[in-house]
C-alpha positions, -999 to +999 in steps of 0.1 A: +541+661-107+567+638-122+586+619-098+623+635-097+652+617-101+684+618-079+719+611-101+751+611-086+771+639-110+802+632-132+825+653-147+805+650-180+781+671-157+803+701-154+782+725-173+750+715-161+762+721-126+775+753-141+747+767-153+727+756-124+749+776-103+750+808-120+710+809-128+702+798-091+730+822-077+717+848-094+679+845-089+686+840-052+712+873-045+715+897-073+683+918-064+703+922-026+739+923-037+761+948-064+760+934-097+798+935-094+800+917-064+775+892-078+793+890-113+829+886-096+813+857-071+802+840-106+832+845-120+852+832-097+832+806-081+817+791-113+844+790-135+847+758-156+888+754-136+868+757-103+841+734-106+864+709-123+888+710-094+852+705-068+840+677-086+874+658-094+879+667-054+880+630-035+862+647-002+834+662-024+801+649-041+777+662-064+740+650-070+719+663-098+679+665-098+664+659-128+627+664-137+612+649-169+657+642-180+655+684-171+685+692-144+665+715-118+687+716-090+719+699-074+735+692-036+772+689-030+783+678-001+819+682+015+839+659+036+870+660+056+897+687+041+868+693+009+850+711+039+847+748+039+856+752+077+874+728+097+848+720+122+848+685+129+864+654+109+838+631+114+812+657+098+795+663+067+789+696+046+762+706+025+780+730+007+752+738-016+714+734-023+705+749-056+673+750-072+663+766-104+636+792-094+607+781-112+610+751-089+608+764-057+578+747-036+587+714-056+599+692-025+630+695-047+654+708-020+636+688+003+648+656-017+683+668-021+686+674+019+673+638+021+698+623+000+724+642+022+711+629+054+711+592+037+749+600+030+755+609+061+743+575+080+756+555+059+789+575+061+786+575+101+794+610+104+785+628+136+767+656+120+756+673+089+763+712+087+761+737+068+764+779+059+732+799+056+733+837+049+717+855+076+694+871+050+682+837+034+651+837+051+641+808+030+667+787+036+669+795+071+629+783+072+637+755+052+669+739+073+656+748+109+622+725+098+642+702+092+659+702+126+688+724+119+697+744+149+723+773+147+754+767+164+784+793+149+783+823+125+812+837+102+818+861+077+810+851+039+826+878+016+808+887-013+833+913-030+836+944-011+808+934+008+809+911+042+778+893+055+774+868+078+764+834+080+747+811+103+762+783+104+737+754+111+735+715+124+717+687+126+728+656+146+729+624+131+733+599+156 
């Protein structure tokens, strides 16, 4: 396996983050969810005006994976007001972890969580957290192995259709 590279994103990388996001959104939900609730969620949350406005966003970083120069996955993390609850100032939010399908079982997400929790020292933030749906069995594996613990729920909407999600911590300090 080729060693994977870590690149802080750009606007130039708006449609690679794009089309990260509505492969990786799709492989993970559409076989659980309406396609109209999974094509509005695409729609509206992958839109070239909303990602533009996320990654010009002050509070908010993106960081793209790249195996052999392919983009395979990408973290963003929110701070402060970028956050998508208001929890704690002095906290950290991985809003998402994508990662193409094919490479699943790559240590990919693994890496991407790493960089977050690298961020978050040298930040000094009390805590990284973050959203899982209750259904992400995966995920939910995934985070509490790496010492997430549930803390807080609340309702993600996905068109007519509200699920819940755990959210999740892991201290830092």
């Amino acid at each position: 396996m080729n060693p994977i590279e870590i690149r802080k994103a750009t606007l130039s990388d708006l449609e690679t983050i794009q089309n990260i996001s509505i492969q990786t959104f799709k492989e993970t939900f559409a076989a659980v969810n309406t396609p109209e609730n999974i094509a509005n969620y695409v729609k509206e949350s992958f839109n070239s005006e909303q990602l533009t406005t996320e990654l010009n966003n002050v509070n908010s970083q993106f960081y793209v994976a790249y195996s052999n120069a392919e983009a395979v996955g990408y973290l963003k993390i929110n701070f402060s007001y970028a956050q998508t609850e208001t929890i704690n100032g002095n906290a950290l939010e991985v809003h998402r972890i994508y990662v193409l399908q094919t490479f699943h079982g790559k240590n990919i997400g693994q890496l991407l969580l790493d960089e977050a929790k690298k961020i978050a020292q040298r930040t000094g933030v009390d805590y990284i957290w973050l959203g899982v749906w209750e259904e992400n069995h995966r995920a939910l594996r995934f985070y509490t192995k790496n010492g997430f613990v549930v803390f807080d729920k609340h309702v993600f909407t996905l068109g007519n259709d509200e699920q819940t999600d755990l959210l999740m911590q892991l201290l830092i300090k």
